[in-house]
N, CA, C and O of each residue as an XYZ file, in Angstrom:
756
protein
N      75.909     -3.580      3.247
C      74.462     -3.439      3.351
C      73.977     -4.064      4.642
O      74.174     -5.234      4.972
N      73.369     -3.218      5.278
C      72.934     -3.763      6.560
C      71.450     -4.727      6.131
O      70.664     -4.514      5.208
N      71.424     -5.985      7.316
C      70.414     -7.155      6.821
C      69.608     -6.862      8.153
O      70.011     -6.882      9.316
N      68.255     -6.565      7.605
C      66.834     -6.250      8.601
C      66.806     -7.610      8.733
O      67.290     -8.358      7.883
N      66.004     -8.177     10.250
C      65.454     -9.126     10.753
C      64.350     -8.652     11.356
O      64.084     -7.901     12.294
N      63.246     -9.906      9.805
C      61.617     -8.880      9.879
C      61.222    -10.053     11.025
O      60.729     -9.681     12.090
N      61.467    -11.528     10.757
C      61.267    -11.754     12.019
C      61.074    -11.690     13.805
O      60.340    -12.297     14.585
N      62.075    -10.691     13.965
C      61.798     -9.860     14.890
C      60.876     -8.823     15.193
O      60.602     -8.450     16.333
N      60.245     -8.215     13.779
C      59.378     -7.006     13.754
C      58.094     -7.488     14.548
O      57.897     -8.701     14.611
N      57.143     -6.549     15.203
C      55.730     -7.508     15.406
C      54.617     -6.830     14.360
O      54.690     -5.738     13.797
N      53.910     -7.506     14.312
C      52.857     -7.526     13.510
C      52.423     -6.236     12.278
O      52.382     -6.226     11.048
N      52.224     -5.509     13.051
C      51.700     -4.476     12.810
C      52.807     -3.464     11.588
O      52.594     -2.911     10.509
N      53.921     -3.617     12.420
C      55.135     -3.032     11.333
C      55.410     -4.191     10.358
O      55.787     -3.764      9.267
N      55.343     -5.315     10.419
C      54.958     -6.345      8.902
C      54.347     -5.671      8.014
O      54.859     -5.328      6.948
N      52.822     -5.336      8.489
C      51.665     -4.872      7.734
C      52.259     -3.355      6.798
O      52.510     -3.106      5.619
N      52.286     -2.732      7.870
C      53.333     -1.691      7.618
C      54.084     -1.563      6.412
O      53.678     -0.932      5.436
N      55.025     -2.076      6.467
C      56.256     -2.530      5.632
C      55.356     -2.968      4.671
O      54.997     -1.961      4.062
N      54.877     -3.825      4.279
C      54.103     -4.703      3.388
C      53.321     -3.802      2.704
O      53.331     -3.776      1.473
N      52.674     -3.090      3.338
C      52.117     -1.742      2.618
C      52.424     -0.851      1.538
O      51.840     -0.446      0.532
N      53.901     -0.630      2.264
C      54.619      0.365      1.844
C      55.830     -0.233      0.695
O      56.893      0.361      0.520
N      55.460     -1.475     -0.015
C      56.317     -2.181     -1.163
C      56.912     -3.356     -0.889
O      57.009     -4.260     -1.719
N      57.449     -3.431      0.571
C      58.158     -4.361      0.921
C      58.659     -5.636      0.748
O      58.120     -6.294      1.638
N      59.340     -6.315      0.149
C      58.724     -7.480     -0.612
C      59.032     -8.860      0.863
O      58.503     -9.929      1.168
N      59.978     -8.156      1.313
C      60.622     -9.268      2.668
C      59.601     -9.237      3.409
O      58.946    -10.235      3.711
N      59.302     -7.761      3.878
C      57.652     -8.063      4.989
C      57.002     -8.408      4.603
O      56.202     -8.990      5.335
N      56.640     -8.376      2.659
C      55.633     -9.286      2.844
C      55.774    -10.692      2.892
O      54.916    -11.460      3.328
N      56.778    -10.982      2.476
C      57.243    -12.554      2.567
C      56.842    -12.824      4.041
O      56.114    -13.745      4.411
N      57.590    -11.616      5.053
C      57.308    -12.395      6.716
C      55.587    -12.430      6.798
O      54.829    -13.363      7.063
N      55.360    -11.240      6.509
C      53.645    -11.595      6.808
C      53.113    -13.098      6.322
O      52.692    -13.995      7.052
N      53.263    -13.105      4.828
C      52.560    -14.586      4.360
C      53.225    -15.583      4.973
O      52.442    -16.529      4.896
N      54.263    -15.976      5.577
C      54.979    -16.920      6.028
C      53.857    -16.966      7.672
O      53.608    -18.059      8.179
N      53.551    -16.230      8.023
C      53.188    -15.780      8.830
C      51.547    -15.918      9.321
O      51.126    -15.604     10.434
N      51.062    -16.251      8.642
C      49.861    -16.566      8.366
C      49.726    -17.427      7.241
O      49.318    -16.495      6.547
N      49.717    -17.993      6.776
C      49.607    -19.150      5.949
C      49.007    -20.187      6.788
O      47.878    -20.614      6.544
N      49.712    -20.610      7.763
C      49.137    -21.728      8.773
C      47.716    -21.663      9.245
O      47.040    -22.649      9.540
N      47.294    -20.316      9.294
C      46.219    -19.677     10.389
C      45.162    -19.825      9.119
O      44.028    -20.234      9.365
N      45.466    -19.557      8.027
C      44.594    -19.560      6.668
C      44.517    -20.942      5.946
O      43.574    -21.166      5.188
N      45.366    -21.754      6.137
C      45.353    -23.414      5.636
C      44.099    -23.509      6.820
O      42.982    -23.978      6.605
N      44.473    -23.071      7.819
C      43.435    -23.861      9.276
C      42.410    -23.625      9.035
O      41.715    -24.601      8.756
N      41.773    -22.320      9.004
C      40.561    -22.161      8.535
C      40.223    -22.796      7.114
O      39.654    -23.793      7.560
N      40.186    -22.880      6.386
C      40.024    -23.623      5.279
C      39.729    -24.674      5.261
O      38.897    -25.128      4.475
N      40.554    -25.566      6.434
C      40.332    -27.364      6.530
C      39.182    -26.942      7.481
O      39.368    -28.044      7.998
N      38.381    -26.516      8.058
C      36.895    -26.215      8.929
C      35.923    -25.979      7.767
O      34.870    -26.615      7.747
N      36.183    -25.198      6.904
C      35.563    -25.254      5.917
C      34.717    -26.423      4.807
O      33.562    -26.847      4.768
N      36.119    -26.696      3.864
C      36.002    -27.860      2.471
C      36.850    -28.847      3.487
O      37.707    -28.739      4.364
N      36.097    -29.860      2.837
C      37.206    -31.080      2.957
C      38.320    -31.792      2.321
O      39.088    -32.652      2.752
N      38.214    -31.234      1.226
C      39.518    -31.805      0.166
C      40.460    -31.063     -0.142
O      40.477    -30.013     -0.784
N      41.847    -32.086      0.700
C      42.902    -31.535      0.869
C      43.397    -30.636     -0.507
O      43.738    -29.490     -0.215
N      43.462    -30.888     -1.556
C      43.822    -30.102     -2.539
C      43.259    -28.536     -2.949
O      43.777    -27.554     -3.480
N      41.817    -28.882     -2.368
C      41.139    -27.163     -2.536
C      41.148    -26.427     -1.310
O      40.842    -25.254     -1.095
N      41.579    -27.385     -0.498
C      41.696    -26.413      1.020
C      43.541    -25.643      0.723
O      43.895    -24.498      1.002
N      44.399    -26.774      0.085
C      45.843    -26.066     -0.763
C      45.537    -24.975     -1.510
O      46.006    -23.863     -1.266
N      44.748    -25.216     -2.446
C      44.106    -24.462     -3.768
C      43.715    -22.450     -2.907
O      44.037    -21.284     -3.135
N      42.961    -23.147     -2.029
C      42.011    -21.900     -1.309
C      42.957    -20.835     -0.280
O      42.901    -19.635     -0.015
N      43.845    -21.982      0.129
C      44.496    -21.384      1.110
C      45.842    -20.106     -0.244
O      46.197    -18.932     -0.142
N      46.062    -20.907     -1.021
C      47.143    -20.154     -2.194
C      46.338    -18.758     -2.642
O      46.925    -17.678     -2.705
N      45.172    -18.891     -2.890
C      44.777    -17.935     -3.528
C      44.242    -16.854     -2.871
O      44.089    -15.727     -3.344
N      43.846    -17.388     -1.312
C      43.341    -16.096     -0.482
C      45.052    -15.109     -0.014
O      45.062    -13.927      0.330
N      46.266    -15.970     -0.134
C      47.257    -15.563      0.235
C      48.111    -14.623     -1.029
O      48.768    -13.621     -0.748
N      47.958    -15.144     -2.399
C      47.605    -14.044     -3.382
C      47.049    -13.196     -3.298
O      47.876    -12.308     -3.092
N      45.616    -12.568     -3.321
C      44.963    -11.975     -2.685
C      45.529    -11.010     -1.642
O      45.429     -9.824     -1.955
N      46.077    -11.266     -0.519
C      46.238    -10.390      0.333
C      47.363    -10.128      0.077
O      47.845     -9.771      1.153
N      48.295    -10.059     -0.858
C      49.866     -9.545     -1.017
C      49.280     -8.950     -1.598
O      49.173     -7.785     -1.216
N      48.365     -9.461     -3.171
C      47.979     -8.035     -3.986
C      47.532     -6.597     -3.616
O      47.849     -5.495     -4.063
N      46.631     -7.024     -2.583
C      45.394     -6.153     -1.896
C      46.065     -5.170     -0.565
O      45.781     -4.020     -0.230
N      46.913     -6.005     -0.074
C      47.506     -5.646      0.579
C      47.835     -3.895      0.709
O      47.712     -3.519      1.875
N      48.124     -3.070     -0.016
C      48.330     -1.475     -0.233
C      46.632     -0.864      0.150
O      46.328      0.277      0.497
N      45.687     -2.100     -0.061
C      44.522     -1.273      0.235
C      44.084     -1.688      1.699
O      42.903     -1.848      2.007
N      44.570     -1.760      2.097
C      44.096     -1.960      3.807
C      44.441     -0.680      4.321
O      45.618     -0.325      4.271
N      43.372      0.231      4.919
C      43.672      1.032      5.664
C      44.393      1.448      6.668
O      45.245      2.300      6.919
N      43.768      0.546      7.209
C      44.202      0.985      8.679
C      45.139     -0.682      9.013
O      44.433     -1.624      8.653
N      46.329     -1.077      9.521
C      47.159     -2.211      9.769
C      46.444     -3.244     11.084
O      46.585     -4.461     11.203
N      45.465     -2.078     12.198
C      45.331     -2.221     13.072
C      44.060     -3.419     13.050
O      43.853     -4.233     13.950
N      43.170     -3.262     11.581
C      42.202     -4.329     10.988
C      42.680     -5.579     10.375
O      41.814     -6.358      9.980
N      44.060     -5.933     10.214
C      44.300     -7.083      9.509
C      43.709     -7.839      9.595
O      43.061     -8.227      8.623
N      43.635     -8.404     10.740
C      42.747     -9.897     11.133
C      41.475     -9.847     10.262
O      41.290    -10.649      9.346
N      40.389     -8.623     10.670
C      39.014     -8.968     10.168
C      39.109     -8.769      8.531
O      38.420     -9.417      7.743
N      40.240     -7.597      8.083
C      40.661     -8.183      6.331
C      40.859     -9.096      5.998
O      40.162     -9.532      5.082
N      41.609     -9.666      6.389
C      42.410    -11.078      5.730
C      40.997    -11.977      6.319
O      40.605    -12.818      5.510
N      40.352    -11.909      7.375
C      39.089    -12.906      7.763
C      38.411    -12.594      6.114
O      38.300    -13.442      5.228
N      38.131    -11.563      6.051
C      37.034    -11.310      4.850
C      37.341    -11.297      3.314
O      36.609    -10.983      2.375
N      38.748    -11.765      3.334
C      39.195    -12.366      2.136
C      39.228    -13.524      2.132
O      39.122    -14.098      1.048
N      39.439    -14.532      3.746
C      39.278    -15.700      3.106
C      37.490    -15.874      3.287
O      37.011    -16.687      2.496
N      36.802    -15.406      3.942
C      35.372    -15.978      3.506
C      34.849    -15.690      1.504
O      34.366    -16.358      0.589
N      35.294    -14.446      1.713
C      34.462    -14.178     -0.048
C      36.045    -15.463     -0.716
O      35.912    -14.624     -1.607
N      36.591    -15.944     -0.898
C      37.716    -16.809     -1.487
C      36.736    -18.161     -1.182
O      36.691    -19.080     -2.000
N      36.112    -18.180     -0.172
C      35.389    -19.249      0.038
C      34.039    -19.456     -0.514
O      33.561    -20.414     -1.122
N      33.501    -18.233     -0.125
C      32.051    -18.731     -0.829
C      32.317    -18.310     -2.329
O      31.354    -18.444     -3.085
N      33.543    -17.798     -2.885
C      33.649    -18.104     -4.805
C      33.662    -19.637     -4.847
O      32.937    -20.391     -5.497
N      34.904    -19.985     -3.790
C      35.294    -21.747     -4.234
C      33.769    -22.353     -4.011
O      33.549    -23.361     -4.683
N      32.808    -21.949     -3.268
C      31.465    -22.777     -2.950
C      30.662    -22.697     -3.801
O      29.885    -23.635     -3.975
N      30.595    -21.379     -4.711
C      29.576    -21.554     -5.469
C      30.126    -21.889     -7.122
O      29.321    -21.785     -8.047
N      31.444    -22.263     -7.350
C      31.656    -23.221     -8.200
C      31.670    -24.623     -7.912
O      31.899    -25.481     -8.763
N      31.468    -24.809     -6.927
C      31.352    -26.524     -6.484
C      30.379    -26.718     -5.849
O      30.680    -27.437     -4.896
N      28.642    -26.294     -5.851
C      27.898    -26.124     -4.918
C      27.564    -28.019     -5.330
O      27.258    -28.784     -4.416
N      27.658    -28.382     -6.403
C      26.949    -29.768     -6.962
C      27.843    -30.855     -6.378
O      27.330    -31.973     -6.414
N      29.147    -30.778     -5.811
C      29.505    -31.385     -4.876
C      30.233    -31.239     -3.702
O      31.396    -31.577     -3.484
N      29.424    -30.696     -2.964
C      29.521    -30.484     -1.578
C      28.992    -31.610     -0.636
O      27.907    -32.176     -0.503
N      30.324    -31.706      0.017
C      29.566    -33.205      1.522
C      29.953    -34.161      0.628
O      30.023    -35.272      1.152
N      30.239    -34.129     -0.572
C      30.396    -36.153     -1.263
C      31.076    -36.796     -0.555
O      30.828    -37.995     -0.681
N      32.007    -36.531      0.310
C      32.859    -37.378      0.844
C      32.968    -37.527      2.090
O      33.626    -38.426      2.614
N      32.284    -36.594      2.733
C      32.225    -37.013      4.026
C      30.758    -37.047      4.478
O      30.014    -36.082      4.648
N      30.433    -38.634      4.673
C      29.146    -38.457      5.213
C      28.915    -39.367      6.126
O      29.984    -39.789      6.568
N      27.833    -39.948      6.696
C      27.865    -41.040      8.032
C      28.487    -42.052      7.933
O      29.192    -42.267      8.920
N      28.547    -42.903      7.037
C      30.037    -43.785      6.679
C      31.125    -43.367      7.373
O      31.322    -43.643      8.556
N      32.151    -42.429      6.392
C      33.097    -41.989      7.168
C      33.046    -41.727      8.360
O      34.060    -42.220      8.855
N      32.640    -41.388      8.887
C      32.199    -40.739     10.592
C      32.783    -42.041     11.242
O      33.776    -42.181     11.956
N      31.727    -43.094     10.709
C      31.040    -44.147     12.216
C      33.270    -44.784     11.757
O      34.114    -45.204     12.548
N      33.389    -44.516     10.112
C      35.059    -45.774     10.235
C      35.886    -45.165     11.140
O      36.539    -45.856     11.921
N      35.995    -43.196     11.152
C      36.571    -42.792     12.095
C      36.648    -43.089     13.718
O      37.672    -43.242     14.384
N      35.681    -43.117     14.034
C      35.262    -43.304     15.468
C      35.562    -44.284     15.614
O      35.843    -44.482     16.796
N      35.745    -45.610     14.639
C      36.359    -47.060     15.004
C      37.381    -47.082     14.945
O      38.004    -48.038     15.409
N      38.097    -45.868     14.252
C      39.507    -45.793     14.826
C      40.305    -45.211     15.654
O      41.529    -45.114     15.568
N      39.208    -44.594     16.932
C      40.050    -43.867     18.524
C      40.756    -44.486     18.972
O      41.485    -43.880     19.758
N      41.022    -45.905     18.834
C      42.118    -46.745     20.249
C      42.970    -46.775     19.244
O      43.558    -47.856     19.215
N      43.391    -45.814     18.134
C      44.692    -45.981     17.323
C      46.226    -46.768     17.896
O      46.987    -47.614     17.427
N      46.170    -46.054     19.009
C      47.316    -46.357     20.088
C      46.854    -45.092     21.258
O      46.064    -44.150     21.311
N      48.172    -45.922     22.356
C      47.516    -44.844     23.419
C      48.077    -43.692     23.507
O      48.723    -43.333     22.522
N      48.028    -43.091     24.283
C      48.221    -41.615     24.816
C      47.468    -40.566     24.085
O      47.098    -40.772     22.929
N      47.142    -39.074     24.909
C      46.819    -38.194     24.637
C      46.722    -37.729     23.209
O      45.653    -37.337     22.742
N      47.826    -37.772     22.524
C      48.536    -37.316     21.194
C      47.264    -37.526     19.727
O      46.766    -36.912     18.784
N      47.259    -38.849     20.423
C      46.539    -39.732     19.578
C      45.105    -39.168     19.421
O      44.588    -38.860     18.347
N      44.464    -39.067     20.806
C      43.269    -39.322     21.311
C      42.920    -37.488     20.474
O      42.032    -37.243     19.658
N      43.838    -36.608     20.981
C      43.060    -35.367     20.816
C      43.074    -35.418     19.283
O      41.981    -35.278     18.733
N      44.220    -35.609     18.472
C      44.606    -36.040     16.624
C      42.777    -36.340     16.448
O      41.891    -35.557     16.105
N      42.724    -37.453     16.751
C      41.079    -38.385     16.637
C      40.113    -37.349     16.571
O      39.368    -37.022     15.648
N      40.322    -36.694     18.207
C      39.073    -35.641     18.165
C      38.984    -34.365     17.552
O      37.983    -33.656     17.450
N      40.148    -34.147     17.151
C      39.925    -33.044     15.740
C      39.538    -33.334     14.849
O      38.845    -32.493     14.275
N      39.701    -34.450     14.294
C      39.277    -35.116     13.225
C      37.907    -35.251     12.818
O      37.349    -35.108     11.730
N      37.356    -35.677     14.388
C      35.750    -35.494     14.337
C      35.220    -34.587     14.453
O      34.068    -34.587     14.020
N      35.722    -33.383     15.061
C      35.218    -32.390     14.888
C      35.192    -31.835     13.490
O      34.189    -31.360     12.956
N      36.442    -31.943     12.919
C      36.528    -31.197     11.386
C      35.241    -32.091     10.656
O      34.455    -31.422      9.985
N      35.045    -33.288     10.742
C      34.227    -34.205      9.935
C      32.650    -33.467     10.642
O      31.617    -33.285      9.999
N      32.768    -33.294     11.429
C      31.354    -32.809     12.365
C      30.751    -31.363     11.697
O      29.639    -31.009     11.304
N      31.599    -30.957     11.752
C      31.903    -29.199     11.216
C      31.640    -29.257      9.468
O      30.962    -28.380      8.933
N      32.251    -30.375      8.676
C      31.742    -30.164      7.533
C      30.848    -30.717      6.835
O      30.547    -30.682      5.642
N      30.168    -31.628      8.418
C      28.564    -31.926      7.815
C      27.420    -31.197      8.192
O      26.292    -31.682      8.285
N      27.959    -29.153      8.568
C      26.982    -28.390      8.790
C      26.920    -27.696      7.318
O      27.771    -27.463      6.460
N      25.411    -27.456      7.431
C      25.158    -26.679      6.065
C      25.816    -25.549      5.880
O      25.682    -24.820      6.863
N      26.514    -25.055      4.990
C      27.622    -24.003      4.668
C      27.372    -22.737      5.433
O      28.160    -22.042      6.074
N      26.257    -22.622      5.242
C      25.671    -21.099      6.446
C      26.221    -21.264      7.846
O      26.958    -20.382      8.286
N      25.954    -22.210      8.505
C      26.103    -22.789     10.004
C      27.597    -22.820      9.984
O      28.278    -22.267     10.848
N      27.942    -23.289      9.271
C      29.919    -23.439      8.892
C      30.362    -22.360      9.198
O      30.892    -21.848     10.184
N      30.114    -22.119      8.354
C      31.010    -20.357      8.107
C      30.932    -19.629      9.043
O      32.004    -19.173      9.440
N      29.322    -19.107      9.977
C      29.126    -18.644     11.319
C      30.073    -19.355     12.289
O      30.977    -18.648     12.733
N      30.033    -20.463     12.645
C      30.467    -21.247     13.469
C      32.184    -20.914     13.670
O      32.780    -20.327     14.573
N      32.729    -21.649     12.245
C      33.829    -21.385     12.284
C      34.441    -20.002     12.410
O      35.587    -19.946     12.856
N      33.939    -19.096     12.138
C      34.251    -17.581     11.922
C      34.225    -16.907     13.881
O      34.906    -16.084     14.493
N      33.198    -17.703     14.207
C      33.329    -17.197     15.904
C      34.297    -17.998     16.845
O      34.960    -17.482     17.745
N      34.286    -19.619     16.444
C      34.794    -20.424     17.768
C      36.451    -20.299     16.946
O      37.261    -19.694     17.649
N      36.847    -20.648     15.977
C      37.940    -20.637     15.420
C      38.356    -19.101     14.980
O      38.282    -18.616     16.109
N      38.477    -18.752     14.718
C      38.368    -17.168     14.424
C      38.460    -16.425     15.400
O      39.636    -16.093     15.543
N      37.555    -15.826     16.439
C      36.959    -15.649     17.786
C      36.289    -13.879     17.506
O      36.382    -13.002     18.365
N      35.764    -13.715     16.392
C      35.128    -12.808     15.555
C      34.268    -12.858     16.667
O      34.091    -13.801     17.439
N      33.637    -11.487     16.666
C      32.069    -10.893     17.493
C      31.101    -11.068     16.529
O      31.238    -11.266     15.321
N      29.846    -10.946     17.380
C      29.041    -11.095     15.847
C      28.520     -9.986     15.172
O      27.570    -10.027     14.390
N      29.233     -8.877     15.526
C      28.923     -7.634     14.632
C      29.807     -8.038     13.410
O      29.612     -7.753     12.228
N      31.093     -8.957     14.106
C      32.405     -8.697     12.604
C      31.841     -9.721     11.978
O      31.961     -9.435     10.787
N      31.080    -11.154     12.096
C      30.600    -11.921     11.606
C      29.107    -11.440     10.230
O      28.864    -11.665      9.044
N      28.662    -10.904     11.066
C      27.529    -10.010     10.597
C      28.069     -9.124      8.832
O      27.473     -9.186      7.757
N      28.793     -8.709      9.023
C      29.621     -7.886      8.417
C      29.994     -8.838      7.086
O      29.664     -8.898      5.901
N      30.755     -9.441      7.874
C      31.602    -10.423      6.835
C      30.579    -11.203      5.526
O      30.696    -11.196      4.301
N      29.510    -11.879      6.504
C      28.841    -12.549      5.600
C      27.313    -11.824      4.904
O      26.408    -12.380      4.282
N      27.479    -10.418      5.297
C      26.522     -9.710      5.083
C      24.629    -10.242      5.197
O      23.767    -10.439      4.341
N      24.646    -10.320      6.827
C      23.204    -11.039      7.207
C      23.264     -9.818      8.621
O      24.210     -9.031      8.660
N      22.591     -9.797      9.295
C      22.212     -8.998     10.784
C      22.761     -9.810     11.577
O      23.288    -10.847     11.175
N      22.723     -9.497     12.692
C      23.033     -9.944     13.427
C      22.259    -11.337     14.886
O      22.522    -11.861     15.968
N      21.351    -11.283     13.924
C      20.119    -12.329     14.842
C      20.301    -12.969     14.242
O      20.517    -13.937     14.971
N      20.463    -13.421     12.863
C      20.649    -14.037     11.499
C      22.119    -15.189     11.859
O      22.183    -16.410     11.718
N      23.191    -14.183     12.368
C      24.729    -14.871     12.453
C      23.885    -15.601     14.495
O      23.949    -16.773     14.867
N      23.496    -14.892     14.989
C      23.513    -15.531     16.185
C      22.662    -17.055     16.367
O      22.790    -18.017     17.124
N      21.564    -16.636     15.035
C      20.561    -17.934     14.854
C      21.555    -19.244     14.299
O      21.203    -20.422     14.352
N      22.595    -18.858     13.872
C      23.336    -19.953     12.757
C      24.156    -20.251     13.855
O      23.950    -21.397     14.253
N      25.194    -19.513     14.630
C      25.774    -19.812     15.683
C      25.023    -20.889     16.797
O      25.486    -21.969     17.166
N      24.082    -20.436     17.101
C      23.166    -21.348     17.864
C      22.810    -22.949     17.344
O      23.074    -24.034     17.860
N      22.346    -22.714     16.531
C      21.701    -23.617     15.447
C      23.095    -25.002     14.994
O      22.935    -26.168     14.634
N      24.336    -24.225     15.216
C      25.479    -24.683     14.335
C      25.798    -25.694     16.024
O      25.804    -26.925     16.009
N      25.934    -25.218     16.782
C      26.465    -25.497     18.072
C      25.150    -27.381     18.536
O      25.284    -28.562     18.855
N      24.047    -26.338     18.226
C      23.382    -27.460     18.735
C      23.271    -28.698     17.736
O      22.983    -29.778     18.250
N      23.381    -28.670     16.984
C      24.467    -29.501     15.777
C      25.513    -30.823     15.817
O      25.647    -32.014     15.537
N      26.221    -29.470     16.471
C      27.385    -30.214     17.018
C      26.976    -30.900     17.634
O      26.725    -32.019     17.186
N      26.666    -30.534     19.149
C      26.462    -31.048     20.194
C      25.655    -32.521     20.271
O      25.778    -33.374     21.149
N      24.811    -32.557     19.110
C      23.898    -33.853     18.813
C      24.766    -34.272     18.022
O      24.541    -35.479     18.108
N      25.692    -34.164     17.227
C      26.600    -35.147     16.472
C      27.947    -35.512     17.027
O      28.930    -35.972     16.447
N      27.750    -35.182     18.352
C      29.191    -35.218     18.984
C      28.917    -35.697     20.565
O      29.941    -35.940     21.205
N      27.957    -35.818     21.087
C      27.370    -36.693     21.861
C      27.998    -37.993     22.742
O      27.814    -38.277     23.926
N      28.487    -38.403     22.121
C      29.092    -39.556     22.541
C      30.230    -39.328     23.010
O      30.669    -40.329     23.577
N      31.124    -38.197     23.043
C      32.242    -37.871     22.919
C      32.569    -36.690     24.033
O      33.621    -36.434     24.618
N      31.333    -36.102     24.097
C      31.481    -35.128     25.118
C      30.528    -35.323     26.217
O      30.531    -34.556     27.180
């Protein structure tokens, strides 16, 4: 029996394959994105277990669903729009605690801990950190825009789409989300 190496395949013939029953492509696909879908997720929630939780089930999800994707050439903005609706289900069963844990407290202990040690490694570790903490003290609307364009790198027609608002609507939250940042991150940039 001859042994395929899907690792070698690119993308598109994953999808492909995966489509068409595959159980190895789909293994390479989810192996394959898993990382990219944990990532988005930690921009999202903050607790490591439902960002595990969220990331498992949007990746269920797209093996199941998987035969219904049209066209291979859309993956990205599919799998984008499975993990947002995976997200705003997980949000609106937990809307009563959202933010409990990260709030100006945490922030100011983080920031007292940049001179961890030296070098680069450290320093940028830190500033993700604040950013993720920065990012999930925007109101879920601003989040989701935000993250969906700068992390993602979605247009805002596909944004538009996704979260079903217009497009002045995703650009107002984009805006809105940025200048946000920019006042909670101040010191840093």
């Amino acid at each position: 029996m001859h042994s395929y190496d899907y690792k070698k395949e690119d993308m598109q013939e994953i999808i492909r394959l995966s489509q068409n029953g595959d159980i190895k492509a789909l293994e390479e696909l989810i192996r394959r994105i898993q990382k990219n879908v944990f990532s988005m997720f930690s921009y999202l929630t903050s607790k490591r277990e439902d960002i595990a939780d969220l990331t498992q089930e949007a990746l269920l999800k797209t093996a199941r669903c998987i035969s219904s994707l049209k066209e291979p050439s859309c993956f990205k903005s599919w799998l984008n729009h499975i993990i947002t609706n995976t997200y705003y289900d997980y949000s609106k069963k937990h809307s009563k605690d959202k933010n409990l844990d990260f709030d100006e407290k945490k922030l100011l202990e983080l920031k007292d801990k940049i001179g961890c040690e030296p070098g680069e490694r450290c320093l940028f570790s830190e500033m993700d950190k604040i950013v993720k903490i920065a990012l999930l003290d925007l109101p879920e609307k601003l989040r989701i825009a935000i993250v969906l364009r700068e992390y993602e790198g979605l247009s805002y027609d596909d944004i538009s789409k996704l979260t079903n608002t217009t497009i002045g609507t995703v650009k107002s939250r984009i805006a809105r989300a940025r200048n946000k940042l920019q006042e909670q991150l101040k010191e840093f940039i």
